[in-house]
FIBA-557084 format. One record per residue: residue in one letter; x negated, y negated, z of N, C-alpha, C in turn. Coordinates in steps of 0.1 Angstrom, whole numbers, plus 2048, in hexadecimal, padded with zeros to 3 digits. Example, Ala and Ser with C-alpha at 12.3 -4.5 7.8 and 13.67 -1.06 7.14 Angstrom:
FIBA-557084
A77C83984E78582D84E77C82184E
S78081684777780B84777F80084F
//
This chain:
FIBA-557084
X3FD60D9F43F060E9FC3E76179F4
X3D96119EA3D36199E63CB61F9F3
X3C762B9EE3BB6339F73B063D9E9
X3A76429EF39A64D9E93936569EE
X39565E9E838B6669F337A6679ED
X3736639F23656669EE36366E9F8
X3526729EE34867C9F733A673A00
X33A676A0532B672A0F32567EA18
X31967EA17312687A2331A691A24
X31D697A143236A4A1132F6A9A15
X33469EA1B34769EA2034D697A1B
X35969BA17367694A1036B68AA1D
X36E67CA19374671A1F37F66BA18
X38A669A1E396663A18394654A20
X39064AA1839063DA1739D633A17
X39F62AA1D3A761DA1C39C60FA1F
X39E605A1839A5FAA163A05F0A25
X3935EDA2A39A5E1A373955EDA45
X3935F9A41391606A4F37F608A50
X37D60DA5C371610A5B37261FA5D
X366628A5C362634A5A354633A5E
X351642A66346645A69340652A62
X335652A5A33065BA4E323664A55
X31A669A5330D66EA51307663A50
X2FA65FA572ED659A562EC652A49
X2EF646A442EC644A372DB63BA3A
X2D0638A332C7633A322C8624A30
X2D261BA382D660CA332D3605A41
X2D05F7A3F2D05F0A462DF5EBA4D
X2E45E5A552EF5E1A5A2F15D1A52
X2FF5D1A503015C8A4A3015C9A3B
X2FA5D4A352F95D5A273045D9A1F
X3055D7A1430C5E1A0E30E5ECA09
X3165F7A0231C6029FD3206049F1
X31D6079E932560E9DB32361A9DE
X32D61D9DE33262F9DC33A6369D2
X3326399C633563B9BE3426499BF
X33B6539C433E6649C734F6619CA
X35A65F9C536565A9C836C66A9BF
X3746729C637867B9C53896769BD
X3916719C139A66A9C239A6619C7
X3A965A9BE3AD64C9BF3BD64D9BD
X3C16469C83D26489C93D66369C5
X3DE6349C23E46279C03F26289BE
X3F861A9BD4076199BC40B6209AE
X3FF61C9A640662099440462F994
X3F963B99F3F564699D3ED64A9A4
X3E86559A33DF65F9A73D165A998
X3C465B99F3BD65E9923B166F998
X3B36779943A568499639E681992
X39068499638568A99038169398A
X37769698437469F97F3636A797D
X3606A49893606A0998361693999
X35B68999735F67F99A368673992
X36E66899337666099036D656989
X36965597935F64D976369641974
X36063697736462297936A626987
X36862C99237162A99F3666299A7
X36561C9B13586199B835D6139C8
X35B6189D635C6189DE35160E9E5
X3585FE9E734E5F89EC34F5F59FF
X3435F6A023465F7A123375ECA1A
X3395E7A2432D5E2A2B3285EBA39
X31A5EDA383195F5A4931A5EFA50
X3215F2A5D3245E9A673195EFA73
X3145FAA7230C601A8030A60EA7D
X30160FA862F7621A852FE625A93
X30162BA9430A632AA1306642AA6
X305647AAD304656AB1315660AB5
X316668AB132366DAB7320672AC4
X32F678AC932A679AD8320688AD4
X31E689AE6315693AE631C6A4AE4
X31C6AEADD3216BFAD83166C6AE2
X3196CDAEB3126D4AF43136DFAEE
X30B6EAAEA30A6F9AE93036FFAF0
X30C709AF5307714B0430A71FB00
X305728B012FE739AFD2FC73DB0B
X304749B0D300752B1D30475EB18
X2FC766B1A2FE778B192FE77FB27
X30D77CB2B30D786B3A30978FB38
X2FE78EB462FC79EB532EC79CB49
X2EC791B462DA791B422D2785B42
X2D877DB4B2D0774B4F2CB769B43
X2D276AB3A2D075FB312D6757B2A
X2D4749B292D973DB262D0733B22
X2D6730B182D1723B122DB717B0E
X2D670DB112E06FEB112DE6FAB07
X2E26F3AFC2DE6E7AF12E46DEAEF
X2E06D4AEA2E96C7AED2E36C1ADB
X2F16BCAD92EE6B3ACD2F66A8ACA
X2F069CAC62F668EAC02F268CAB2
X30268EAAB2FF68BA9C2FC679A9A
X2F4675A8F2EE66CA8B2FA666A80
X30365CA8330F654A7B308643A78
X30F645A6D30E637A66320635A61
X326628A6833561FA67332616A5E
X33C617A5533F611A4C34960CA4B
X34C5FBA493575F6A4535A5F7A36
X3685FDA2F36B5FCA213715EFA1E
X36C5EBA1536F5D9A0F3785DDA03
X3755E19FC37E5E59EE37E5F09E6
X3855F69E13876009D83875FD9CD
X3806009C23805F89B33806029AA
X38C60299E38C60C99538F605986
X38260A98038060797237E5F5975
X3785EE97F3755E397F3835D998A
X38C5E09893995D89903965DE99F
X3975D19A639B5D79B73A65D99BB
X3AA5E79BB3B55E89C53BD5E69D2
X3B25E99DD3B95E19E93A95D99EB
X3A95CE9EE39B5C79F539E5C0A01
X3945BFA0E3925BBA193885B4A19
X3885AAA133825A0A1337C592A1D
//
């Protein structure tokens, strides 16, 4: 079972081929595709490959499937014996992604085709 870990929307993701994932906001239409270059690692049956930061010829291909919201994070602030509070509410902004294949130095390792 190959896997990778790439970077997106400045977080480390550990990838499998055929799974979906939910990232940061990417600027894509639905249905589109993905090259993700930022591939930190690459694990396979023959190895391990590092980066240095990144893994050059290792390419993470994926299709968006949907723009999604996470649930809602309430933040509340009260300073007893003074009458004050404040509520906040926030919905982070996600973009799902299906991974189709993992490709290193041109060879697909696992593809979900």
């Amino acid at each position: 079972m190959a896997y990778a870990i790439i970077e997106t929307g400045g977080k480390q993701l550990r990838v499998e081929a055929g799974r979906f994932y939910d990232v940061e906001r990417l600027a894509l239409d639905p249905d589109s595709t993905i090259d993700i270059e930022q591939v930190l690692l690459v694990q396979t049956d023959a190895g391990v490959h590092v980066g240095q930061p990144y893994v050059s010829g290792a390419v993470v291909t994926g299709t968006v499937l949907q723009h999604r919201r996470a649930p809602k994070v309430i933040v509340y602030k009260m300073k007893p014996k003074k009458k004050t509070r404040k509520k906040q509410g926030h919905r982070q902004e996600l973009t799902r992604i299906m991974i189709n294949e993992i490709r290193l130095n041109g060879e697909a390792l696992n593809s979900n085709s």
